[in-house]
ROTIKE-708779 format. One record per residue: residue number from 1; x, z, y of N, C-alpha, C, O in turn. Coordinates in nm, 3 decimals. Atoms other than C-alpha are relative to their C-alpha. Layout:
residues N
<NUM, <X, Z, Y>, <X, Z, Y>, <X, Z, Y>, <X, Z, Y>>
...
//
This chain:
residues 192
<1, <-0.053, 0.053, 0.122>, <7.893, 9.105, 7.265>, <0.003, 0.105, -0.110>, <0.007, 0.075, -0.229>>
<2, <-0.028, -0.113, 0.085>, <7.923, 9.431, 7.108>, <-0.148, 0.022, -0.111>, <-0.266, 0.013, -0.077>>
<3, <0.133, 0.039, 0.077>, <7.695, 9.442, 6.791>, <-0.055, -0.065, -0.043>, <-0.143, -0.042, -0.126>>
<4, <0.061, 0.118, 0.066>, <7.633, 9.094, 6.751>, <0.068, 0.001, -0.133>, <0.164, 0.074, -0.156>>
<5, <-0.092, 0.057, 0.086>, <7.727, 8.932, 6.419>, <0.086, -0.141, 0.045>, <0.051, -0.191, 0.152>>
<6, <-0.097, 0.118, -0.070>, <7.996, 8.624, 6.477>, <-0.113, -0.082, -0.012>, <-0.146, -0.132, 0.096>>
<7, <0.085, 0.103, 0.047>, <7.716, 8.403, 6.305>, <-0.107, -0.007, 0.116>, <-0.171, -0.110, 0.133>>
<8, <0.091, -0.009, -0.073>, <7.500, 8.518, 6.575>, <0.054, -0.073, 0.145>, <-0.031, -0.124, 0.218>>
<9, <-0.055, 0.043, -0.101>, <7.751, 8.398, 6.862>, <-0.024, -0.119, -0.018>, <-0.111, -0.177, 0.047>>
<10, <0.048, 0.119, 0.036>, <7.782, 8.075, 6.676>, <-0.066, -0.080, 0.026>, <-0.040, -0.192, 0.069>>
<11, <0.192, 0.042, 0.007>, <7.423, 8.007, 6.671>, <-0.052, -0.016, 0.160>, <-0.135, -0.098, 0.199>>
<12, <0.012, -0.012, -0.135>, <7.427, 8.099, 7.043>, <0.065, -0.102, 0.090>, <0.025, -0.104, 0.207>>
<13, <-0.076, 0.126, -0.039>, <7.670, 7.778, 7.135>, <0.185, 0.127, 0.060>, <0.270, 0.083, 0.137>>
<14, <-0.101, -0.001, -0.065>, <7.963, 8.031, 7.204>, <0.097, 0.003, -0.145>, <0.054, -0.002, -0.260>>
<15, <-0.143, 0.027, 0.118>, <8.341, 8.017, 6.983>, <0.059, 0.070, 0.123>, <0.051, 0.051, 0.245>>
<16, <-0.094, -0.039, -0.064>, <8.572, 8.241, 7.069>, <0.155, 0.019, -0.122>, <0.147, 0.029, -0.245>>
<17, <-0.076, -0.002, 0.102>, <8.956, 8.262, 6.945>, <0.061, 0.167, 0.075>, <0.040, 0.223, 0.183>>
<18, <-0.067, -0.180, -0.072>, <9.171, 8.647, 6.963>, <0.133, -0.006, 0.024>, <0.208, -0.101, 0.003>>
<19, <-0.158, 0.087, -0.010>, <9.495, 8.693, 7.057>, <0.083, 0.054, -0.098>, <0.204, 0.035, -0.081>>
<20, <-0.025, 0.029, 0.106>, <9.568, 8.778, 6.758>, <-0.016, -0.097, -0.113>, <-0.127, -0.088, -0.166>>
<21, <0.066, 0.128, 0.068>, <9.555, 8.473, 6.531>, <-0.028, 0.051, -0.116>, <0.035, 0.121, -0.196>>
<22, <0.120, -0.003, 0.152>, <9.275, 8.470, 6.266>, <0.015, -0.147, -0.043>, <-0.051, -0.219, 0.031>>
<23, <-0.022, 0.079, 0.107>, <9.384, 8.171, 6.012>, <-0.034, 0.030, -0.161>, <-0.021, 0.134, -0.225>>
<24, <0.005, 0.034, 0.174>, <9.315, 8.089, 5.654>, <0.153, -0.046, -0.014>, <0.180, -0.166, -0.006>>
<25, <-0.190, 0.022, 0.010>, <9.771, 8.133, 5.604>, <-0.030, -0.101, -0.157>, <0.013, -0.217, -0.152>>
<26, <-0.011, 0.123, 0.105>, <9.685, 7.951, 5.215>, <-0.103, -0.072, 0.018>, <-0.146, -0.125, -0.084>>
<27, <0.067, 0.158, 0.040>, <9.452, 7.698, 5.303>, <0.061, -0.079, 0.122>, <0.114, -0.037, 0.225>>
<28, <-0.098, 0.072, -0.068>, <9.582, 7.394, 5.440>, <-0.067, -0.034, 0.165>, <-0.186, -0.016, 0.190>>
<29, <0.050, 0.015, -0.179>, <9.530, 7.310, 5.851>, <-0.110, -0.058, -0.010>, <-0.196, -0.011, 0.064>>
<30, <0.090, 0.079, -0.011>, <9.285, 7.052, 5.763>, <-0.100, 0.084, -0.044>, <-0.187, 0.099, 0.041>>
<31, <0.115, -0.124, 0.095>, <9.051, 7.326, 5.511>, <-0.031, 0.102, 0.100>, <-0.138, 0.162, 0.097>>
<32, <0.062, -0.056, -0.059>, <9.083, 7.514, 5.790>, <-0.088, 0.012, 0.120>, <-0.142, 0.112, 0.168>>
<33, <0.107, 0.043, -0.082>, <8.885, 7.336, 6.038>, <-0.093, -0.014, -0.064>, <-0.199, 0.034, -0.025>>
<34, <0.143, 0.050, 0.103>, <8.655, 7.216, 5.774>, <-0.061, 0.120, 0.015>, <-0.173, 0.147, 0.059>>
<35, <0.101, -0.165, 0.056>, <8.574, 7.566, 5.695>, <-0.064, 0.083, 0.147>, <-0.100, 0.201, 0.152>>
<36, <0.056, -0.078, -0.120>, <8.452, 7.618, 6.085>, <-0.103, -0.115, 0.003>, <-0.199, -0.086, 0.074>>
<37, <0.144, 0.086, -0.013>, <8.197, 7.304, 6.049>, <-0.142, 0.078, -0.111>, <-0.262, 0.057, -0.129>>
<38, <0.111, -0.032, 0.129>, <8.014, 7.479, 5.775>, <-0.164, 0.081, 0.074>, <-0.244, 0.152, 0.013>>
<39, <0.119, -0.116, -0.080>, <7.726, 7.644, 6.033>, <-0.084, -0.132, -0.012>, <-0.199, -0.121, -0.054>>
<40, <0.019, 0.130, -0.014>, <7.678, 7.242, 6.074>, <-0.048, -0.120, -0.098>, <-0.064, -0.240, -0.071>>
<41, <-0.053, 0.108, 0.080>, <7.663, 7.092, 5.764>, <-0.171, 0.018, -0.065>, <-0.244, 0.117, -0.081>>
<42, <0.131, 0.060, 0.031>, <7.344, 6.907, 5.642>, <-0.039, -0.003, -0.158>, <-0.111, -0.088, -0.210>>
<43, <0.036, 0.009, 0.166>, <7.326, 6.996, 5.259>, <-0.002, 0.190, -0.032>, <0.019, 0.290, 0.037>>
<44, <0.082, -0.186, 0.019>, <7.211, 7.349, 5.093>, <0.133, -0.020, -0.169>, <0.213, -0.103, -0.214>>
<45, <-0.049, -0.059, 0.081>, <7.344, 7.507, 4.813>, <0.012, -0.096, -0.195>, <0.109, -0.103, -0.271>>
<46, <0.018, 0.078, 0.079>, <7.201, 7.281, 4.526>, <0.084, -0.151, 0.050>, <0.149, -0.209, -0.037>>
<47, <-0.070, 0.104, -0.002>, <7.353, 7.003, 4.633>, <0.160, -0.009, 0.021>, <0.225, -0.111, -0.001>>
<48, <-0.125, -0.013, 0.014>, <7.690, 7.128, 4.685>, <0.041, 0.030, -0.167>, <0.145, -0.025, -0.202>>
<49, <0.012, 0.001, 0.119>, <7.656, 7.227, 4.307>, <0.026, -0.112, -0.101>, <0.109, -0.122, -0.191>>
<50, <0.004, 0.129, 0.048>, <7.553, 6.882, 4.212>, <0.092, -0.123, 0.067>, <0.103, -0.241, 0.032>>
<51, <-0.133, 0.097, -0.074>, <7.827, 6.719, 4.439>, <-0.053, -0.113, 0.014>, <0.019, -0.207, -0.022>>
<52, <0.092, 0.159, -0.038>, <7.535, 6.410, 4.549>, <0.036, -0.059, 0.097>, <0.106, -0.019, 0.190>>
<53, <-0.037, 0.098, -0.169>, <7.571, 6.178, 4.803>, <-0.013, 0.057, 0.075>, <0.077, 0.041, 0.157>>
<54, <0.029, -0.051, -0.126>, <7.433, 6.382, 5.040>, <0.127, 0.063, 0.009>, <0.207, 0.006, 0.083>>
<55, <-0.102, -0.118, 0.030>, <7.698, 6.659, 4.968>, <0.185, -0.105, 0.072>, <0.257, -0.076, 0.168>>
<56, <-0.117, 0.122, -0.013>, <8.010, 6.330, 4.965>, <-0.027, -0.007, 0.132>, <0.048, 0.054, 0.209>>
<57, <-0.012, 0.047, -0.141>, <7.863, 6.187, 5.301>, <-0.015, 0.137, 0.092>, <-0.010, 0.097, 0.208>>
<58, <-0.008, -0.135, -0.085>, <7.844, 6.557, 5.478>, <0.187, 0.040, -0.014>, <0.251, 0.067, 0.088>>
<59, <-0.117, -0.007, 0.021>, <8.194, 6.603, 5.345>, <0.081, -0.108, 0.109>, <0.170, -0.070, 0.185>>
<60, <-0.093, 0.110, -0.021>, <8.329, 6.277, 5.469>, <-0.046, 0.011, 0.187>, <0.049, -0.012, 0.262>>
<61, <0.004, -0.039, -0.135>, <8.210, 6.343, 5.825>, <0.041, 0.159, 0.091>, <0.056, 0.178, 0.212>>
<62, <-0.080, -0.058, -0.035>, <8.338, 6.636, 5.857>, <0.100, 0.004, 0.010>, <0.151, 0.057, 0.109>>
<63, <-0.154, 0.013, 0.019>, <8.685, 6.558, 5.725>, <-0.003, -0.099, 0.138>, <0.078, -0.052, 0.217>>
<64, <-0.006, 0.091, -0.127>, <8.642, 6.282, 6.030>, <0.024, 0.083, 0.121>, <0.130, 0.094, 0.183>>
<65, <0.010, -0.086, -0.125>, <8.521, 6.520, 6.305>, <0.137, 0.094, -0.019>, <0.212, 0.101, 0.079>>
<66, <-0.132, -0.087, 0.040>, <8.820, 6.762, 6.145>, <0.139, -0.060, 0.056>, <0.233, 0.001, 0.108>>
<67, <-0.128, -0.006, -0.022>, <9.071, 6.543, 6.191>, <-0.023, -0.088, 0.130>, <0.045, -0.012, 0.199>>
<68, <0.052, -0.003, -0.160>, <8.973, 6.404, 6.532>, <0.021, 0.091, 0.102>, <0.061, 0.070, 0.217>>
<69, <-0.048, -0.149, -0.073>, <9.007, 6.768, 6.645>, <0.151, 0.009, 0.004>, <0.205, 0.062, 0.101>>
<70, <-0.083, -0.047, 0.055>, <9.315, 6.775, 6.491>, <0.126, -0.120, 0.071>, <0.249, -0.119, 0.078>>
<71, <-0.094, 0.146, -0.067>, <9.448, 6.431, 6.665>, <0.032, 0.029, 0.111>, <0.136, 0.005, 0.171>>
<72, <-0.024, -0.004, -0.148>, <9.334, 6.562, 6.980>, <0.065, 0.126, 0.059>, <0.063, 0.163, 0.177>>
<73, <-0.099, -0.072, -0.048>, <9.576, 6.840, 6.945>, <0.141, -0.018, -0.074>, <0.202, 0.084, -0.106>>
<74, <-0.098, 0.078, 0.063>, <9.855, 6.649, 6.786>, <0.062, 0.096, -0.101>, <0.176, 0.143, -0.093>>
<75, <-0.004, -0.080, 0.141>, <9.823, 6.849, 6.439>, <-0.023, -0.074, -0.076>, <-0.002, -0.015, -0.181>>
<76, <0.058, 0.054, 0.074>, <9.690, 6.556, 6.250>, <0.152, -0.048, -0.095>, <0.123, -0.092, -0.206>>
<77, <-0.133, 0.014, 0.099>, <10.055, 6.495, 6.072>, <0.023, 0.092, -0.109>, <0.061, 0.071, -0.224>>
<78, <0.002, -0.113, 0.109>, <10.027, 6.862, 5.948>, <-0.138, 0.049, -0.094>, <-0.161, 0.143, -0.170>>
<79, <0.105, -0.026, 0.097>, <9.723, 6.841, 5.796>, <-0.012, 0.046, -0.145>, <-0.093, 0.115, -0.206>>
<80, <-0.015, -0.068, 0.188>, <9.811, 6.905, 5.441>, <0.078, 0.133, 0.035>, <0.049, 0.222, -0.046>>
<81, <-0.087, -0.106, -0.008>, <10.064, 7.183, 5.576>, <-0.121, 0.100, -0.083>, <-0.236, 0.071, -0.115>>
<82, <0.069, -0.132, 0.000>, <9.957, 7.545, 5.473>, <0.011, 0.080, 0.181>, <0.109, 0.098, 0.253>>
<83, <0.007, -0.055, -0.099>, <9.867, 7.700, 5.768>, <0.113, 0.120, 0.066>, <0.148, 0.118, 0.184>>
<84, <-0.058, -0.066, -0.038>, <10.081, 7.981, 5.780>, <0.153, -0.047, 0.005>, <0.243, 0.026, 0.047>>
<85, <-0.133, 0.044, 0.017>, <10.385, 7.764, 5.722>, <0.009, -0.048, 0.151>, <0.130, -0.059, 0.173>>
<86, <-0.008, 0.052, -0.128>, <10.325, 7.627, 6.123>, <0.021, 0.070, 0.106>, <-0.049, 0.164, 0.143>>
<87, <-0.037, -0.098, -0.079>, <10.508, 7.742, 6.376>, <-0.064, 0.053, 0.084>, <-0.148, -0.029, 0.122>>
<88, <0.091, -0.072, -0.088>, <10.338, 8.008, 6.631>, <-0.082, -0.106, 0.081>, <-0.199, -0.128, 0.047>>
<89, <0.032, 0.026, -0.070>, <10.286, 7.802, 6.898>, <-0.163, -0.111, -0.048>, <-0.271, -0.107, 0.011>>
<90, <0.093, 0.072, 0.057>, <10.074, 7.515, 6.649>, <-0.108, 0.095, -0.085>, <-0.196, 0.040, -0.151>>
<91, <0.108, -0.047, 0.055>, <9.867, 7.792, 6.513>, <-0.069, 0.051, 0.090>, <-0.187, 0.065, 0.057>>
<92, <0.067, -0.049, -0.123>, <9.764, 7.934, 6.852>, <-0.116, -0.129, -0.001>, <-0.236, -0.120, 0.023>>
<93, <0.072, 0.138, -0.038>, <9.661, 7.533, 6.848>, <-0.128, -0.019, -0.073>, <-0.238, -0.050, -0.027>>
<94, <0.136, 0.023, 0.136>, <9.437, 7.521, 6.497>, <-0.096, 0.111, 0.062>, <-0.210, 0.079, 0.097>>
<95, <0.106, -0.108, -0.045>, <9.277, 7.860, 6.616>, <-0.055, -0.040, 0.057>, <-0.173, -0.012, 0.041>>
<96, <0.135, 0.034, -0.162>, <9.121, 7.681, 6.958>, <-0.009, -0.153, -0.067>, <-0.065, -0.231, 0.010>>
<97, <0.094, 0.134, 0.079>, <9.058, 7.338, 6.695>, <-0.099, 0.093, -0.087>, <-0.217, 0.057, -0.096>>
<98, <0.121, -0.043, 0.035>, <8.878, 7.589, 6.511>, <-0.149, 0.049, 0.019>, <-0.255, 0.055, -0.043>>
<99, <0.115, -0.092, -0.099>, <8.670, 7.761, 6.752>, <-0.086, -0.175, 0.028>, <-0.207, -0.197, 0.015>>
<100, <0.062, 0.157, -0.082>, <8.613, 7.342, 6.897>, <-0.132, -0.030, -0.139>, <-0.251, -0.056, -0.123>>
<101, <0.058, 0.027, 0.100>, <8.476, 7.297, 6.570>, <-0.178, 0.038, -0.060>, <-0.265, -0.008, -0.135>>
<102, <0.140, -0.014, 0.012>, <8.185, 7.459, 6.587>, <-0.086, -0.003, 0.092>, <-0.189, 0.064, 0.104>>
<103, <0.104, 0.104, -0.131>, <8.048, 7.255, 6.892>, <-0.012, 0.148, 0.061>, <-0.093, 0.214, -0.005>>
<104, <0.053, -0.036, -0.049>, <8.031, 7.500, 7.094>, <-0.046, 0.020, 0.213>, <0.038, -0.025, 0.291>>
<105, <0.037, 0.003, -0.144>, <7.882, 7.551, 7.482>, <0.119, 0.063, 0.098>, <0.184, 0.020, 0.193>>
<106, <-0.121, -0.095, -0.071>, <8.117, 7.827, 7.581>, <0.115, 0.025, -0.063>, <0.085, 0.022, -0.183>>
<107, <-0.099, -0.005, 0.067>, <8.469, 7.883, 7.463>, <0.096, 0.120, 0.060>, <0.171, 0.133, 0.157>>
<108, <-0.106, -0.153, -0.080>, <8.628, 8.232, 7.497>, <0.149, -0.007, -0.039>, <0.187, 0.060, -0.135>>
<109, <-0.169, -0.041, 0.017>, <9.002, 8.217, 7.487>, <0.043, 0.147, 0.056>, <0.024, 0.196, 0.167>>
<110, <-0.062, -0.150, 0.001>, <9.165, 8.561, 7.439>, <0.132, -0.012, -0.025>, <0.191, -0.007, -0.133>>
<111, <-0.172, -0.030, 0.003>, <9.524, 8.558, 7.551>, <0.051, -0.160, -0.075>, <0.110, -0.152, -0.183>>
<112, <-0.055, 0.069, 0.064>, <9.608, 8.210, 7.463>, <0.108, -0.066, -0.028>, <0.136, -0.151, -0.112>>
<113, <-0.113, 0.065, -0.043>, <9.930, 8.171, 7.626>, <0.091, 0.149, -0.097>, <0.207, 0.125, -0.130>>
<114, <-0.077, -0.081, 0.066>, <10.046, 8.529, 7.429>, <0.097, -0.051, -0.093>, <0.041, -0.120, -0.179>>
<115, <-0.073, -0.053, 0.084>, <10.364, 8.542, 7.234>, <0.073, -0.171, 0.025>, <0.156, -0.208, -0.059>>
<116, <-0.057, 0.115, 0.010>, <10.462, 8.178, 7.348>, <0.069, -0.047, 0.101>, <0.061, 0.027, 0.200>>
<117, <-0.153, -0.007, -0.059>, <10.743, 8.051, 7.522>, <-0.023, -0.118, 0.131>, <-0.141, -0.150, 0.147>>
<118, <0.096, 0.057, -0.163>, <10.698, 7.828, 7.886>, <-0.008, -0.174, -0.087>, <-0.080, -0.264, -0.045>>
<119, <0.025, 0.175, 0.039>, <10.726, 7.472, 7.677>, <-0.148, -0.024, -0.080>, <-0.188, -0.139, -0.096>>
<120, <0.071, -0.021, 0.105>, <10.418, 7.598, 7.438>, <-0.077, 0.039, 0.105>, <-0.167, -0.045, 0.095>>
<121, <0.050, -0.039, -0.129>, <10.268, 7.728, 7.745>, <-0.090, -0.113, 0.048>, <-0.211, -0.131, 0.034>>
<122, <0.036, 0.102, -0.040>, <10.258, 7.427, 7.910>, <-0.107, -0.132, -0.065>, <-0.190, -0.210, -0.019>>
<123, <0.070, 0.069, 0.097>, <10.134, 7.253, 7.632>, <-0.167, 0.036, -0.010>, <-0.271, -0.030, -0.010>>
<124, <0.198, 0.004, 0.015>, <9.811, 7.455, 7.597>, <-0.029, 0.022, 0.083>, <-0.143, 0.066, 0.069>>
<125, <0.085, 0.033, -0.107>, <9.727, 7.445, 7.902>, <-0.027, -0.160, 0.061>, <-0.126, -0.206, 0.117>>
<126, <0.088, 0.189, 0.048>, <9.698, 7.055, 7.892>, <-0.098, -0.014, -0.038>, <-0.198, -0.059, 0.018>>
<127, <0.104, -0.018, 0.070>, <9.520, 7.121, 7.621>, <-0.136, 0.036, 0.074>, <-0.228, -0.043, 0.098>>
<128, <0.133, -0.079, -0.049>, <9.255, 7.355, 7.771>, <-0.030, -0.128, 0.099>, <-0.128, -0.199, 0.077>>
<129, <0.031, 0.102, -0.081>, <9.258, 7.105, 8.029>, <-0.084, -0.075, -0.032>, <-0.204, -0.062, -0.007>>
<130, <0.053, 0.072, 0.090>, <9.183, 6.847, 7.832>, <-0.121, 0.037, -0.018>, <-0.203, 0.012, 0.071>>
<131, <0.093, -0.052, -0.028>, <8.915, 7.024, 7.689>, <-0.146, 0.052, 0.092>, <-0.265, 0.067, 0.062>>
<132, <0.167, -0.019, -0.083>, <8.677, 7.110, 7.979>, <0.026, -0.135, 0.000>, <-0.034, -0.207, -0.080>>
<133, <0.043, 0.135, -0.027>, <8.746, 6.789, 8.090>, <-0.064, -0.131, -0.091>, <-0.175, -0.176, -0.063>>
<134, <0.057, 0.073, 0.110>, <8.698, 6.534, 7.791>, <-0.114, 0.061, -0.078>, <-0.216, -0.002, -0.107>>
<135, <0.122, -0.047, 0.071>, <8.486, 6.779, 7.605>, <-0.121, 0.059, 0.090>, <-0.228, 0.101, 0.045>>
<136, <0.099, -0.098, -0.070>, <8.296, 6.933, 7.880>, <-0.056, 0.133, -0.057>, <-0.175, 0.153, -0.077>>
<137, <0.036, -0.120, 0.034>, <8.308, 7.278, 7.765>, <0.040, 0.065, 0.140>, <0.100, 0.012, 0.233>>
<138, <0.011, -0.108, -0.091>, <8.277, 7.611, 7.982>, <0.086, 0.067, -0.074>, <0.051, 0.095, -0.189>>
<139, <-0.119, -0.066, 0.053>, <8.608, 7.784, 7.902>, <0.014, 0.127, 0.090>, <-0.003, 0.126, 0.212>>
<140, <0.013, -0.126, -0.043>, <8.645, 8.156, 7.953>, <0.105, 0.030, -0.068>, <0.118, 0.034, -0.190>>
<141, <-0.111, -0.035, 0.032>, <8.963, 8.249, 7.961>, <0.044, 0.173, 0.037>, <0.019, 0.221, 0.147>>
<142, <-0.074, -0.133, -0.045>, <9.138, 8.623, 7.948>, <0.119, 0.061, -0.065>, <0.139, 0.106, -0.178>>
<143, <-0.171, 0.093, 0.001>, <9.516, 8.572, 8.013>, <0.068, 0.133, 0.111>, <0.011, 0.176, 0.211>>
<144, <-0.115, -0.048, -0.068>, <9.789, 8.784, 8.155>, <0.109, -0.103, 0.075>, <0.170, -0.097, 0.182>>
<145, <-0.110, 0.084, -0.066>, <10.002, 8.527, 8.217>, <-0.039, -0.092, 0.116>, <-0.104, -0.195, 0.100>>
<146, <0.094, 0.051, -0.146>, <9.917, 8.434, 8.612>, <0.020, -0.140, 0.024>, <-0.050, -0.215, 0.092>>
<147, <-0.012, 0.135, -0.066>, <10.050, 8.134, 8.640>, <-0.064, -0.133, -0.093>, <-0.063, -0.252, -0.061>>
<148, <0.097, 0.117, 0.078>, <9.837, 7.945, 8.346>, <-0.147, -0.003, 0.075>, <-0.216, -0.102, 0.101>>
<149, <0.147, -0.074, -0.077>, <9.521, 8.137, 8.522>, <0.041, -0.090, 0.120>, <0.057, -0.198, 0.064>>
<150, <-0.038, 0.055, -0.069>, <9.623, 7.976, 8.823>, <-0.009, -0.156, 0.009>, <-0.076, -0.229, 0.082>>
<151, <0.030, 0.134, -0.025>, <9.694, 7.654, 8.739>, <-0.098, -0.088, -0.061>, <-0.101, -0.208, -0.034>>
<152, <0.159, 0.064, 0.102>, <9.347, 7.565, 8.486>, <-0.057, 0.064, 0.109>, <-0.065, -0.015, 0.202>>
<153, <0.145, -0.076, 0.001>, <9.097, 7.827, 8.625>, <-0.060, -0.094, 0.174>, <-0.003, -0.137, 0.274>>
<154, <0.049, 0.083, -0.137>, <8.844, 7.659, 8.883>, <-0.051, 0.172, 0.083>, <-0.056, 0.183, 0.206>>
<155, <0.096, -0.133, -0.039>, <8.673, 8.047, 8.937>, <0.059, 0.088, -0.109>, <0.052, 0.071, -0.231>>
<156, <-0.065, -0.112, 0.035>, <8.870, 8.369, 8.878>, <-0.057, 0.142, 0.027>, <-0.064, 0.180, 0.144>>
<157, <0.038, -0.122, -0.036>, <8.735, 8.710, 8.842>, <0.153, 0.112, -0.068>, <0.213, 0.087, -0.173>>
<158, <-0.128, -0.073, 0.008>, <9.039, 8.986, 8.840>, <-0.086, 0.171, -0.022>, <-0.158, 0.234, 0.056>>
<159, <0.022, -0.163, 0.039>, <8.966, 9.345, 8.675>, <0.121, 0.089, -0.017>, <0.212, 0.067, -0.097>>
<160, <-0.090, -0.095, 0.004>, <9.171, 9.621, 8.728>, <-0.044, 0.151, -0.070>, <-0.119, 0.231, -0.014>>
<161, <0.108, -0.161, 0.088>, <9.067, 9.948, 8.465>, <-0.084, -0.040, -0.010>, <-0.159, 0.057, -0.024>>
<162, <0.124, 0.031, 0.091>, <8.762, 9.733, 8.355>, <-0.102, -0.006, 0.140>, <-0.221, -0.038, 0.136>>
<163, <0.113, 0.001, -0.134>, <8.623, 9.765, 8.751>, <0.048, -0.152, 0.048>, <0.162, -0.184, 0.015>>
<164, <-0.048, 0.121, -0.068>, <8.629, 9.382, 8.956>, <0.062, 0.058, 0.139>, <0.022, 0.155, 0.203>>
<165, <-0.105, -0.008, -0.127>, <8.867, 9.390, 9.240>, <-0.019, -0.120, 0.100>, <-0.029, -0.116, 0.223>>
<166, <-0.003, 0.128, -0.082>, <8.848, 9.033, 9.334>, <-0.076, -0.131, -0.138>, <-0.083, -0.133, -0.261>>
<167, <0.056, 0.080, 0.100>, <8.675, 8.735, 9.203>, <-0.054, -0.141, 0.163>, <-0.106, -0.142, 0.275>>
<168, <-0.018, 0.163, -0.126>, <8.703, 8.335, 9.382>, <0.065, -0.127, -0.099>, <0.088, -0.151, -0.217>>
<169, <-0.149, 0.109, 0.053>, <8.930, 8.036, 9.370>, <0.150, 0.036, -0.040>, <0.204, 0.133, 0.013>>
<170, <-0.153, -0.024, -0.036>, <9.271, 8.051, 9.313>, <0.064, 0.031, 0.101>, <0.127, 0.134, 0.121>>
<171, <-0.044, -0.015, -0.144>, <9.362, 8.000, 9.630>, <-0.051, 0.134, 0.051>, <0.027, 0.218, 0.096>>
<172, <0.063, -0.175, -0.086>, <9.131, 8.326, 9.759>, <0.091, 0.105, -0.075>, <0.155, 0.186, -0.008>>
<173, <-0.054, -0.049, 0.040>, <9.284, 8.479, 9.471>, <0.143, 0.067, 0.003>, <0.181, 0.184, -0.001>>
<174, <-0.143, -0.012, -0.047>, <9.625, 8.455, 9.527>, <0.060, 0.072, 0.090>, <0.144, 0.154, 0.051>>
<175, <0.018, -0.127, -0.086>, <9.643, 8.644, 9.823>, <-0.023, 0.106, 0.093>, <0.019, 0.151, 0.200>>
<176, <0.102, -0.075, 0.033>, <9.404, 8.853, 9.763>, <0.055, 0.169, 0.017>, <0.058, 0.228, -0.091>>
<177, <-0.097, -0.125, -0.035>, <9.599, 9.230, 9.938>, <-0.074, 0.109, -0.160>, <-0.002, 0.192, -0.217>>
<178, <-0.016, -0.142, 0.126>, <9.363, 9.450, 9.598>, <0.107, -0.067, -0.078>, <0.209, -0.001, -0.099>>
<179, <-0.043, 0.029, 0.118>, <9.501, 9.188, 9.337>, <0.156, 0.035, -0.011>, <0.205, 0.093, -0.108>>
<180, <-0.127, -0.025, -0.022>, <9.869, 9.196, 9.481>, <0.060, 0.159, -0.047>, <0.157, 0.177, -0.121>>
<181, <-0.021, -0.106, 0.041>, <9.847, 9.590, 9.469>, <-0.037, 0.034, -0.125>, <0.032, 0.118, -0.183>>
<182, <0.074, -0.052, 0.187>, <9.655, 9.635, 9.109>, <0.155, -0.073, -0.057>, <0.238, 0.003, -0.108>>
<183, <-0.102, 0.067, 0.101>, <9.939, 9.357, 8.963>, <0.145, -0.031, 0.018>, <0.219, -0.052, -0.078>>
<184, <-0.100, 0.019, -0.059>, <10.231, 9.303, 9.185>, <0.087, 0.168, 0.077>, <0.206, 0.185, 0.102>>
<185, <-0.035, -0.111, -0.036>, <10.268, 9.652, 9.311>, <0.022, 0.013, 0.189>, <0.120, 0.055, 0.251>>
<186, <-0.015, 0.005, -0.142>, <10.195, 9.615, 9.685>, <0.078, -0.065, 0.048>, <0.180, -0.080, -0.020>>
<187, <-0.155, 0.031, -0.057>, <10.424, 9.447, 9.929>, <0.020, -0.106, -0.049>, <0.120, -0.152, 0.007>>
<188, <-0.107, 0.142, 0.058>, <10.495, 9.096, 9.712>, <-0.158, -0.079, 0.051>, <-0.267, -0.043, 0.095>>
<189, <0.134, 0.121, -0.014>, <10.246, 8.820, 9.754>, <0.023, -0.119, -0.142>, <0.136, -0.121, -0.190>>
<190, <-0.037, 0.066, 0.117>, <10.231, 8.568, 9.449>, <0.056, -0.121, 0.046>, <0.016, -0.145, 0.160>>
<191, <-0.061, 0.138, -0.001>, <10.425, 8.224, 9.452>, <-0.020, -0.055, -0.113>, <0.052, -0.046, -0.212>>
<192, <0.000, 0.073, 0.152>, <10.257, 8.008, 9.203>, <0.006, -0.100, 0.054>, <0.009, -0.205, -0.011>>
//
């Protein structure tokens, strides 16, 4: 990944979100999905100028597909909000409608359960759920928090200092005597 441009990932079918959230804080939730269809959109430069039909009906299907995304993470009420006015947990949410947004094959989630509390938790991991399943995406998740890993991931690879230790099901995973010692500190076994 190192070196690409984003446009180049894009283009490649992958979206990834960070776990730091990257938002547009003054444009509103809805502007800011829109503004992840734009790799997508079937009119050039002159015609956004001249604001033609083409330009209207490219518009009007995106605002569709936008808020569709936006239904199927029960954001479509805050649509006019400003983005930064939504609490943590619903912007973790727009970030992975944004990434959805630009169709893509693979979907890297980076830390998506960070900084959120076990009810917000629970929630996006529905979500993700959701996701492979209804959307059939390939979700690539990399999560600290074991027990979301656990209960989504079908195939787990575990790095300890950037070397693999272990890599399976859950179940193999779990316990797994390196992973216990790299994360548990020897001696515990996990109870998820």
């Amino acid at each position: 990944m190192c070196g690409n441009k984003s446009f180049e990932f894009t283009a490649a079918g992958l979206a990834r979100t960070f776990q730091n959230i990257r938002l547009f804080g003054q444009a509103t939730v809805l502007d800011n999905v829109k503004m992840a269809h734009t790799r997508k959109t079937d009119y050039g430069f002159v015609n956004t100028m001249l604001r033609n039909g083409r330009y209207h009906c490219e518009e009007k299907r995106i605002a569709e597909e936008s808020m569709w995304l936006l239904e199927m993470f029960d954001l479509a009420d805050k649509r006019d909000y400003f983005a930064r006015n939504l609490p943590y947990g619903e912007q973790r949410k727009l970030e992975i409608v944004r990434a959805l947004a630009t169709e893509p094959k693979v979907l890297l989630l980076d830390e998506p359960a960070a900084g959120m509390n076990p009810n917000e938790i629970d929630d996006i991991m529905q979500l993700i759920r959701r996701v492979n399943r209804e959307l059939e995406k390939t979700i690539l998740i990399i999560e600290h928090h074991m027990s979301l890993v656990m209960a989504i991931a079908e195939h787990i690879k575990v790095l300890d200092f950037g070397v693999t230790i272990a890599e399976g099901t859950p179940e193999q995973i779990k316990n797994n005597p390196k992973v216990i010692e790299a994360y548990l500190g020897g001696g515990a076994a996990y109870d998820a």
